[in-house]
N, C-alpha and C positions, 0 to 999 in steps of 0.2 A: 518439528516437522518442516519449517520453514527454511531450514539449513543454516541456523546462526543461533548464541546465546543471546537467551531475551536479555541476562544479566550485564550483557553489553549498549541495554538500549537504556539510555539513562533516565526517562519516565517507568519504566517498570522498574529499573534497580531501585530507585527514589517509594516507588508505591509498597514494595517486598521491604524496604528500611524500615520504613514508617508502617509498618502491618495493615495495607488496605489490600494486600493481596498477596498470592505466592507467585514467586518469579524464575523459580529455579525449578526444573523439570524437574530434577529427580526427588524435589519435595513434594511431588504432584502424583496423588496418586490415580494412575489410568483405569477404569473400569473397561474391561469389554478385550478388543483386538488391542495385541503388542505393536505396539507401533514405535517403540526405539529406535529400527532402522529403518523409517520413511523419515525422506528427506527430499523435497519440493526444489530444493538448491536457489532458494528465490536470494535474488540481491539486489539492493538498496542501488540506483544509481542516481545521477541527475541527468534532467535533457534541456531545452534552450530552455520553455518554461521555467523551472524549476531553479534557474542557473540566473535567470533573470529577475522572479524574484526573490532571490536569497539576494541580489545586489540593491534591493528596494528594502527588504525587513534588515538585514545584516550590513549591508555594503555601503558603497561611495553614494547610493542614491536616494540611502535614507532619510534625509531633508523631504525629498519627495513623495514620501510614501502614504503622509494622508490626502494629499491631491489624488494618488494613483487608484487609492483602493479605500477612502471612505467620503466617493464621491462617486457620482454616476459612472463615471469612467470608467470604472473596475468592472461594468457591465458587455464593455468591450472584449473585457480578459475572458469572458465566462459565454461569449458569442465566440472566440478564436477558438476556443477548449469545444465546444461542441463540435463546429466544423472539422476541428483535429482529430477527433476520438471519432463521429460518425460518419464522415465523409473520407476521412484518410486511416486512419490506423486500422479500424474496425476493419473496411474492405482490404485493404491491403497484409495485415499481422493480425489481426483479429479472428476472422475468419478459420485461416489457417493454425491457430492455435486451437480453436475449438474441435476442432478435425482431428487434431491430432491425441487429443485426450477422449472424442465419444466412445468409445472402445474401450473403455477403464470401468470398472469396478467403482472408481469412485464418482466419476461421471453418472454410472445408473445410477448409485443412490443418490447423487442430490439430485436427478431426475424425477426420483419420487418423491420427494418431500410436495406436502400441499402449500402453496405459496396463497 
């Protein structure tokens, strides 16, 4: 539904190897609505976060990664992340995403679930 094989995600092909789960859709059997051809068309990308620390856990800057992130410091990252997500994204792409999906089908029903 996501628009890609999970078989391609190498924690789930690794879990469906080793039998802690099934990985492969069409060994999965759907109860209820056919949903074959729903596809969400979601994709994987990176943005500065993301690009920054892949060069702290992966990169050139990995010497410095228990200073950055198992040290108060890393409380930094996680005060930038909020501002970014509720002060900019949410009003700006956030908003207008939710608008454009309350009119779905599927939008009513996770509307109903009791949280």
């Amino acid at each position: 539904m996501m628009g890609f094989d999970p078989m391609d995600i190498e924690c789930i092909r690794i879990a469906h190897e080793q039998g802690l789960g099934v990985g492969r859709p069409a060994e999965i059997e759907v109860v209820g609505e056919d949903i074959s051809e729903v596809n969400f068309h979601f994709r994987q990308t990176d943005n500065a976060v993301s690009r920054v620390g892949k060069q702290f856990w992966f990169g050139p800057l990995k010497a410095l990664q228990f200073l950055m992130f198992h040290t108060p410091i890393v409380y930094f990252f996680i005060f930038g992340s909020f501002l970014y997500h509720d002060y900019l994204w949410w009003p700006i792409e956030g908003k207008r995403r939710m608008r454009a999906i309350a009119d779905t089908e599927w939008y009513r029903l996770f509307q109903s679930y009791r949280l």
